[in-house]
C-alpha positions in Angstrom: -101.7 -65.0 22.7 -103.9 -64.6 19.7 -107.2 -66.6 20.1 -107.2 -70.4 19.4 -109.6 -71.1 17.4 -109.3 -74.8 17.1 -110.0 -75.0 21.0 -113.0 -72.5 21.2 -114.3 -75.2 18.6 -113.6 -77.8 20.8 -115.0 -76.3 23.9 -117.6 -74.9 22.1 -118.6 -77.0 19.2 -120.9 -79.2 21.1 -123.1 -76.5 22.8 -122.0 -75.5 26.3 -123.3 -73.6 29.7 -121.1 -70.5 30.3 -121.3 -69.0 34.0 -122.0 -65.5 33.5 -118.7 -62.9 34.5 -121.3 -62.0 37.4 -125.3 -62.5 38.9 -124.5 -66.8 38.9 -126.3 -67.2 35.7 -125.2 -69.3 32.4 -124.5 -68.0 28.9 -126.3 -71.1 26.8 -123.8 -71.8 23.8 -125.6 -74.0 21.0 -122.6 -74.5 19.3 -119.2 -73.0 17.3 -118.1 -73.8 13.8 -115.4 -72.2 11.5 -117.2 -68.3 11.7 -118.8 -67.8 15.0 -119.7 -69.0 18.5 -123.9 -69.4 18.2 -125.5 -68.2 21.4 -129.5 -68.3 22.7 -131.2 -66.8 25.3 -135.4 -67.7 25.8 -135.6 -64.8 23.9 -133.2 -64.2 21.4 -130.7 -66.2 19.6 -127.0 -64.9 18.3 -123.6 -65.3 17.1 -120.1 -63.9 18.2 -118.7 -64.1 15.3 -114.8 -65.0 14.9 -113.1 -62.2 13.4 -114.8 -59.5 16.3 -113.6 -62.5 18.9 -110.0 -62.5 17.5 -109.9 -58.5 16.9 -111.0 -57.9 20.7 -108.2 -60.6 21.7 -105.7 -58.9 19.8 -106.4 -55.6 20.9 -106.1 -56.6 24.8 -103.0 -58.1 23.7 -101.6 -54.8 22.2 -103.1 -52.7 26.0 -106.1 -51.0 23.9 -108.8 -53.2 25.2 -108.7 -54.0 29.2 -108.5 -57.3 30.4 -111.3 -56.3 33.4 -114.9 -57.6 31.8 -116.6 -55.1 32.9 -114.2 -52.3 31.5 -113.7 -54.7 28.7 -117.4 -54.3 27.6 -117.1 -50.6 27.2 -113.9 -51.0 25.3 -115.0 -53.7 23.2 -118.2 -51.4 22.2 -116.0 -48.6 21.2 -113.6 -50.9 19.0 -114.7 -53.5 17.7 -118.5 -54.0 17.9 -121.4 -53.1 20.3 -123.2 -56.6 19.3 -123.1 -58.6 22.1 -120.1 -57.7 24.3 -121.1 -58.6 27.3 -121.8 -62.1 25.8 -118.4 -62.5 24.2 -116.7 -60.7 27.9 -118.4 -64.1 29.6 -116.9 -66.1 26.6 -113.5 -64.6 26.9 -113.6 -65.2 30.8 -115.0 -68.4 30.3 -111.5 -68.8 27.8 -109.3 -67.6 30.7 -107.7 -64.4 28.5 -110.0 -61.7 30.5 -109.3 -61.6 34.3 -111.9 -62.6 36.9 -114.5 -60.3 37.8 -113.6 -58.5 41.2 -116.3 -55.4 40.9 -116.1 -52.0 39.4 -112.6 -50.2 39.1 -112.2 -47.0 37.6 -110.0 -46.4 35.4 -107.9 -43.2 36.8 
């Protein structure tokens, strides 16, 4: 399932309150157009740009990436980018392609 791009816009597009993998907080989303998903904090504004969002989708599809946010943060560091990952794990929850959050699990 590669990531559809056409309904991250339309989730997205408009601005949007995320809920947070875990704490009960909100990821504040100001928007999405044709290269990223635009992000702000009170602090800091960013972007999760498309082609990390659709590389880290691909790879959980192929097993390289875990589909467990918290395990998928670390992974996503390693391959893809260590720019925001725990913003784009609440995106991809948010999406439905990583699992809901049920604690720490190691891996062995």
């Amino acid at each position: 399932m590669a990531l559809d791009w056409a309904k991250v816009k339309k989730t997205y597009g408009k601005g949007a309150e995320v809920p947070t993998v875990a704490g009960g907080k909100t990821l504040t989303v100001t928007g999405a157009d044709d290269e990223a998903i635009h992000i702000k904090s009170p602090l800091w504004t960013a972007k999760l740009s498309r082609k990390n969002l659709e590389k880290g989708v691909e790879l959980i599809e192929q097993g390289v990436i875990a589909r467990d946010p918290g395990l998928f943060v670390e992974d996503y560091r390693i391959y893809v980018t260590d720019e925001r990952a725990t913003s784009a794990a609440h995106i991809l929850r948010d999406l439905g392609i990583l699992n809901k959050d049920e604690g720490y699990r190691p891996r062995c």
